[in-house]
N, C-alpha and C positions, 0 to 999 in steps of 0.2 A: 602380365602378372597383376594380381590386383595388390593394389595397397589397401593397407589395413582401415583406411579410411574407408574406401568403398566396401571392404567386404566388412565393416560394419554396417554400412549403409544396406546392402543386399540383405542381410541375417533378419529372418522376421522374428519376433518376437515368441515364445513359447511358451504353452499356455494350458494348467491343468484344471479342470473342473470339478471340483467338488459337491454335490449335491446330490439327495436321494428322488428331485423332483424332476422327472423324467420331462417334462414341459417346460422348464426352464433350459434344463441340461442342452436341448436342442434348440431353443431358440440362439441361448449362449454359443453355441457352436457356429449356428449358420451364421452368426454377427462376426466371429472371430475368423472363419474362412474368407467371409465377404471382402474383409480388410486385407489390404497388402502389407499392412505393419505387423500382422498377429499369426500364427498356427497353431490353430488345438491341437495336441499330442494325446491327449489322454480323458478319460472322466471315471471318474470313485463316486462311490455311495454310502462310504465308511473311511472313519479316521484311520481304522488301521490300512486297509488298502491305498489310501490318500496319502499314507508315508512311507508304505512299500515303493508306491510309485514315484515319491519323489526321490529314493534313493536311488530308483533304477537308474531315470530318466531326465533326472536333474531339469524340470523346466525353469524357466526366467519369472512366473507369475502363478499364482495360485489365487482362483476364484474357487470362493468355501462358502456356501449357505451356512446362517449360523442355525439354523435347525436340525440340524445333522442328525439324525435316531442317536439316542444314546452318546452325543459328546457334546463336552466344550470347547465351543469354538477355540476361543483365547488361547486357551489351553493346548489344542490341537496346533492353534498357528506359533504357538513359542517351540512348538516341542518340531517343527516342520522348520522354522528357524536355526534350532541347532542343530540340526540335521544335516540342512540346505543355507549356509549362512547366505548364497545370494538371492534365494527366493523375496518375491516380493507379495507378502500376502495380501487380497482385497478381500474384506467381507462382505457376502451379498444378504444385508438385513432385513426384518420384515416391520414395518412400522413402527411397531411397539419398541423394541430395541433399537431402533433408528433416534429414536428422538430421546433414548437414557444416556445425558451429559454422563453421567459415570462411567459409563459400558464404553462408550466412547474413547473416553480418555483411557481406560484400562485396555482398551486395544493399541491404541497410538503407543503407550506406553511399553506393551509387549513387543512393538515391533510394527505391525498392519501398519497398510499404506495410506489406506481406502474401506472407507464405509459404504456400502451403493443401497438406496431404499430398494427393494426388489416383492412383491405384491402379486401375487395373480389376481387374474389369471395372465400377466405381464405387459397390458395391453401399451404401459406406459414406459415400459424399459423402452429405449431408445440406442442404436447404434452408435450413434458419435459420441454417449455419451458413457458408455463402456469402454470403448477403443480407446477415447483420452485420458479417461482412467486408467486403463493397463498400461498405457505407455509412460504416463509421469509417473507411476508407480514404479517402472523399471527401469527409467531413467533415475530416480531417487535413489533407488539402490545401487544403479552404477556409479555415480556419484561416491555416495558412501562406501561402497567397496574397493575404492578404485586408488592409488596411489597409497602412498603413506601416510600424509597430513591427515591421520583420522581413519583412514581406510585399511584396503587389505589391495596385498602385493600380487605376482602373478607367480601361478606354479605351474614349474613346464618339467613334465616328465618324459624320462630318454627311457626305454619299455622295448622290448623283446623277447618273443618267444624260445628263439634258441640263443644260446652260449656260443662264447668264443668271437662275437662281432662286431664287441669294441665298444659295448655301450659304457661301460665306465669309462674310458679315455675319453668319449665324446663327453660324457655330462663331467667330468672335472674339469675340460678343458673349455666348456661351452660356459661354466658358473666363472673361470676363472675370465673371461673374455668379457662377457658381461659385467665381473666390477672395475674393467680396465674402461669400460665406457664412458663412465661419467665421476667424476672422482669422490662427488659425494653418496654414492651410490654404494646402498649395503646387498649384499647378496650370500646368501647358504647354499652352502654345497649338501646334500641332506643324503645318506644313505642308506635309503630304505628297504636294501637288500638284509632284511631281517637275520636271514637264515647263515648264510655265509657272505656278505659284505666283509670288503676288507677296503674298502677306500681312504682308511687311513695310512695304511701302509704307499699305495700308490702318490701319497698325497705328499710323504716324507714325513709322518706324524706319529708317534705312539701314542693311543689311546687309552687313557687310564679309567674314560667315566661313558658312557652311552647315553643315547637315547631311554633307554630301560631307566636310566634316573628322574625321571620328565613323572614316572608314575603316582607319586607321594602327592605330587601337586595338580594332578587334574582336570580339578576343578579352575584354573586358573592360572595357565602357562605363562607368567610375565618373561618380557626379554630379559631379566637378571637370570632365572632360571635356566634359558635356552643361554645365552654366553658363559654360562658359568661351567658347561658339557661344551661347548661348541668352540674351539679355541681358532684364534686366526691364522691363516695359511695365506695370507696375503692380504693387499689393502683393499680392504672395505670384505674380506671375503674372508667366510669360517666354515668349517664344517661339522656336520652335527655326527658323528660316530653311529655306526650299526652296534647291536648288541656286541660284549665283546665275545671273545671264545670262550669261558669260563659260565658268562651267562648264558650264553646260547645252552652249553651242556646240560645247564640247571635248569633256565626257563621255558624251552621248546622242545624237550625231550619227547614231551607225547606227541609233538605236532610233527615230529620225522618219522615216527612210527608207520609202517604201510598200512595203510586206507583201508584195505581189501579186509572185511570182519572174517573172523576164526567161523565156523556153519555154527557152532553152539551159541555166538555171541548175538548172531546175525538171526536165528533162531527164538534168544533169548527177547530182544526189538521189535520182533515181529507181532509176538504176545503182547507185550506192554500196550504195543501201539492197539492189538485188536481190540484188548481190554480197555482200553481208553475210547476208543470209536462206539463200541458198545455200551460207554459207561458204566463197568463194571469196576469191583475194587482192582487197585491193583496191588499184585501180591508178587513179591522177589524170593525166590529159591537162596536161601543161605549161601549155596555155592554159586550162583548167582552176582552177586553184589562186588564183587574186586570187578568184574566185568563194565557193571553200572558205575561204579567210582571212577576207573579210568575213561571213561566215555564221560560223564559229567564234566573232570576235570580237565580234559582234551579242550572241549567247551567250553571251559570259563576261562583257559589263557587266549583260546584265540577270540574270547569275545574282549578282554583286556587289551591283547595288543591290537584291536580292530580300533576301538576307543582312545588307544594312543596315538596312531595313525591320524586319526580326525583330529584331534585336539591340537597333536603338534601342529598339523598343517593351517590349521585354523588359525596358533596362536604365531608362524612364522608369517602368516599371511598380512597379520597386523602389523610386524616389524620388520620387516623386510621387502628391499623392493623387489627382489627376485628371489626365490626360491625354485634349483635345479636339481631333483630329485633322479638319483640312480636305483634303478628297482631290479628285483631278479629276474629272471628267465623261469617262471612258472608264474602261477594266478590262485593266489590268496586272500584272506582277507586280508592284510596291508595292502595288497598290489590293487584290488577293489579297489577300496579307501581311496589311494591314490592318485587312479585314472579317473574316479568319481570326481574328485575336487579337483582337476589338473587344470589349469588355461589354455594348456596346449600341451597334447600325450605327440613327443618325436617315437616315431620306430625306428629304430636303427637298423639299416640293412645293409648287408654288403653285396657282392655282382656276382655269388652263384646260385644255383637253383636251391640247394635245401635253406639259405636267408631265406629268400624272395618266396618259398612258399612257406616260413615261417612268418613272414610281414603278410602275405595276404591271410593269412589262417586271423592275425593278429585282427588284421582290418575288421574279418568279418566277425570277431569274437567283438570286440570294441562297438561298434556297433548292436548286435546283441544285449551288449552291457547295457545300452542308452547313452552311449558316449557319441556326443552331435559330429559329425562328418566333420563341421566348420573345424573345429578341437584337435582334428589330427592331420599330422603330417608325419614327413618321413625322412631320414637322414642316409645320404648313400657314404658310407665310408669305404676306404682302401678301394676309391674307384683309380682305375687306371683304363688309359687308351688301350692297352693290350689284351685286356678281359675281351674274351669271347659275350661277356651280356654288357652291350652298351648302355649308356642312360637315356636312349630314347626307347630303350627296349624294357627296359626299368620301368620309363614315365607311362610306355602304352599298357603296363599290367597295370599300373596304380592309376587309371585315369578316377579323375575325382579331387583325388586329393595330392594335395601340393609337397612339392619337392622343398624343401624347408634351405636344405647343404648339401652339399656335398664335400667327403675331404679325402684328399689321394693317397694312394699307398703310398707310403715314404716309409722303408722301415727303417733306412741307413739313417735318416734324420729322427726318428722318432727314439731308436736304440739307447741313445749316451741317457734320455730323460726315463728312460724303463723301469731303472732302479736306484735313480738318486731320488726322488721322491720330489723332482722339478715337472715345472708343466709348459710342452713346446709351447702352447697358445702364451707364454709372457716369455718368450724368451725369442731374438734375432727375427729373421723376416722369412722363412722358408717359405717355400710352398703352404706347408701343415700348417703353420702358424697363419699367414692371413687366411687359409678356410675359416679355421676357429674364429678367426675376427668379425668374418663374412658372417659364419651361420649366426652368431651373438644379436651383428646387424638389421638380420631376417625375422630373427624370434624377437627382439625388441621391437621392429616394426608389426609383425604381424599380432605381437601382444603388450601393447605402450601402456608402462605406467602412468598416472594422473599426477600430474605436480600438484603441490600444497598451494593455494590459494595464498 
């Protein structure tokens, strides 16, 4: 098995190109293949595609000509920053702007790593001198991102396509395990199952305030904000509450509504959009418009709770050394949001056939997503010797990626903790309980925080 040391050692670097100059774009690329440090993923010719793609595909480095048709640079790379808080931008300049101390400082200041003169018809760019660029730029960001002392923590989401497979037990018992590690060690239990989460209840908690209170302040989640919702469930460990029931009613009503349009609504979208392709006015039929209303407003809470999603995660990322995120059994924009910024997305699987092709459905959709191979693993729960699918029968569908835990059926031990609102991982030495200790140890090593200098 590798340790995390080498499989950082192994991970090359990722690397997205931005520029409309087809002559650069390729030379940039052959330089970036050539290296065994670096692999291009992608190249844009526009800021907005250049932020589409970084939200798909989350690279490590962004190389942006600042001539881009129609953007600002700066501009472009702050707004690619909060986007992507580990991105590390480099700008590739052309003389003129190379040598404006102001321009300068006003990128350092936004964030950019790296200014590189760049000139056609390129004859003077140089390899090693790119590569040493992209790599102290994304070591500077690890750096910076990395621990607590100034940095950001690690977020490892427990993710499943179907119900009933224990990912909530695992991820409160996986957060609870991990702040028994190190005793100064903060850690959130986060329950990002928007829709119906109830992790408080399992946790032995009444929930009087949510996540949904984080909204007023968004621009700017301090940890008073987040502890003031998040109350402790144990030492060094809090958890942040799912909407509660009352708000669910109120704030996601449209977004349980069924998907599938009425033919007149579906009808009514199809005009708009003609009319918009054609650049023509567009005009709404009176009976029309309660249609349009709800379809806007559908829109504007899931674009809200998309932007609370990031923010929170952003802003526990700062304060926290772990954050272990419970997500639902379907794919939303929070569950996006989520596996987008995760350190490491666990699938939780159990030993019969509809898991296992629930977890590879999951694999190949995660992927899809832009989410890196290296980022996921997978958790076998309520494994037992007597299951008809063993774990080597497990390990050969999943080849690729790593078995993270495993933790045994035990229901007779698991039972008495069901409904007192206790967690077997802090309690006596069972079987269930060192798993939890085990998996804790696996995900710490496979995802180590940076101690404070």
């Amino acid at each position: 098995m590798l340790t995390s040391f080498d499989w950082q050692l192994q991970r090359k670097i990722r690397v997205l190109i931005a520029t409309d100059d087809t002559a650069l774009s390729e030379r940039l690329w052959a330089f970036l293949e050539q290296s065994g440090e670096t692999r291009p993923i992608a190249t844009s010719t526009n800021g907005r595609d250049c932020l589409e793609m970084l939200k798909n595909q989350a690279p490590d480095v962004m190389l942006v000509a600042d001539n881009l048709p129609g953007e600002d640079v700066i501009d472009l790379c702050r707004e690619a920053i909060h986007i992507h808080p580990r991105i590390a931008p480099i700008i590739l300049s052309n003389g003129t702007r190379y040598r404006d101390a102001e321009y300068l400082h006003t990128a350092l200041d936004v964030g950019v790593c790296d200014l590189l003169k760049v000139e056609p018809p390129y004859a003077e760019l140089r390899f090693q001198h790119i590569i040493s660029s992209i790599t102290q730029a994304y070591n500077l960001i690890q750096e910076r991102v990395s621990g607590v002392g100034g940095g950001i923590g690690r977020v490892i989401s427990l993710f499943s396509l179907k119900g009933g497979v224990g990912t909530s037990t695992v991820a409160a018992n996986l957060a609870m395990a991990l702040s028994h590690q190190d005793d100064r060690r903060r850690v959130m239990l986060a329950d990002f199952n928007w829709r119906f989460g109830g992790l408080d209840a399992a946790v032995g908690h009444v929930a009087h305030q949510s996540v949904l209170e984080l909204i007023p302040v968004l621009d700017g989640i301090t940890r008073t904000d987040l502890e003031s919702i998040a109350p402790p469930i144990g030492n060094g460990l809090r958890l942040l509450p799912a909407p509660l029931d009352s708000e669910r009613t109120e704030f996601t009503r449209d977004l349980l509504e069924r998907e599938v349009l009425e033919d007149d609504r579906a009808t009514m979208i199809d005009d708009l959009l003609m009319r918009i392709r054609e650049r023509r006015s567009v005009q709404i039929d009176a009976d029309k418009t309660d249609y349009l209303e709800m379809l806007l407003k559908k829109e504007k809470i899931k674009q809200i709770l998309s932007v609370l999603a990031r923010r929170t995660l952003q802003s526990l990322r700062r304060n926290y050394h772990y954050i272990t995120v419970d997500t639902g059994a379907y794919m939303d924009d929070v569950a996006l949001t989520t596996l987008e910024m995760s350190d490491l997305v666990l699938l939780v699987c159990t030993p019969d056939v509809p898991s296992i092709r629930a977890t590879r459905a999951a694999l190949t959709l995660l992927t899809d997503l832009g989410v890196s191979r290296e980022s996921i693993g997978y958790v076998v729960n309520r494994s037992s010797r007597k299951s008809e699918i063993s774990l080597d029968d497990i390990r050969s569908l999943f080849t690729g990626y790593e078995m993270i835990g495993e933790v045994p059926a035990d229901y007779r031990a698991l039972q008495p903790f069901a409904n007192t609102g206790a967690l077997i991982a802090e309690a006596g030495d069972s079987p269930m309980a060192r798993s939890f200790r085990k998996l804790a140890s696996q995900v710490q090593e496979r995802t180590p925080i940076a101690r404070a200098a």
